[in-house]
C-alpha positions in Angstrom: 104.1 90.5 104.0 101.6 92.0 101.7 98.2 93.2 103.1 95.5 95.0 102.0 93.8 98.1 104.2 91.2 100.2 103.7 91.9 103.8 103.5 89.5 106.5 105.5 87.2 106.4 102.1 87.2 103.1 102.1 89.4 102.1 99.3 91.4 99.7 99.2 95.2 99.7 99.5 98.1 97.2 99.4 101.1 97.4 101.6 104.4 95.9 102.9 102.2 95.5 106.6 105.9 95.3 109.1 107.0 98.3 107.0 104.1 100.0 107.7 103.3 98.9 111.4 107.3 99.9 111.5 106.2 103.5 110.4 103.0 103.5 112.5 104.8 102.6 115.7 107.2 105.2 115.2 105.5 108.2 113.9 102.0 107.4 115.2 103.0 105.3 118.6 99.8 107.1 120.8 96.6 109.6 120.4 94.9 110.1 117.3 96.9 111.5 113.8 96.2 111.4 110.2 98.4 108.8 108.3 99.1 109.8 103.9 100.2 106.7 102.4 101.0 107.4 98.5 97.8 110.0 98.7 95.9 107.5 100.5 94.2 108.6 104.1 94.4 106.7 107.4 93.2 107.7 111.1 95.7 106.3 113.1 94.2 105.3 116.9 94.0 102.7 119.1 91.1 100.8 117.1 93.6 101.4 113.8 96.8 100.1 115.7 94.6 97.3 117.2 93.1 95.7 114.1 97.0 96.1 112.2 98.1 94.0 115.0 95.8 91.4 114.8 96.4 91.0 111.1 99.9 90.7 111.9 99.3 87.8 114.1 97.1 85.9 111.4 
C-alpha cells in the first residue's frame, strides 16, 4: 500500500508503507534514530512509529 509521508523538511515522500513499517520495526524498533530513505530524512520515535501505525489501520 502506497502512502505518502513527510520527511524532517517537510517534503513529501511516497512509499511501500508495510515495507517500510517492516524496516522501521526492525532497524528502528525503540528510542530515537535518524531514518535515510532514498536521501530523504526521518526521526524515528514513538510519535513517528505511532502516527505510521495509525495510517496503517486506515
Amino acid at each position: 500500500m502506497k502512502k505518502i509521508i513527510k520527511d524532517d523538511n517537510g517534503k513529501e515522500v511516497e512509499v511501500d508503507l508495510e515495507k517500510f513499517m517492516r524496516h522501521i520495526d526492525q532497524f528502528h524498533k525503540t528510542g530515537t534514530s535518524i531514518h535515510d530513505e532514498d536521501g530523504h530524512y526521518f526521526t524515528v520515535n514513538d510519535d513517528f512509529r505511532n502516527k505510521l501505525n495509525n495510517m496503517r489501520n486506515k
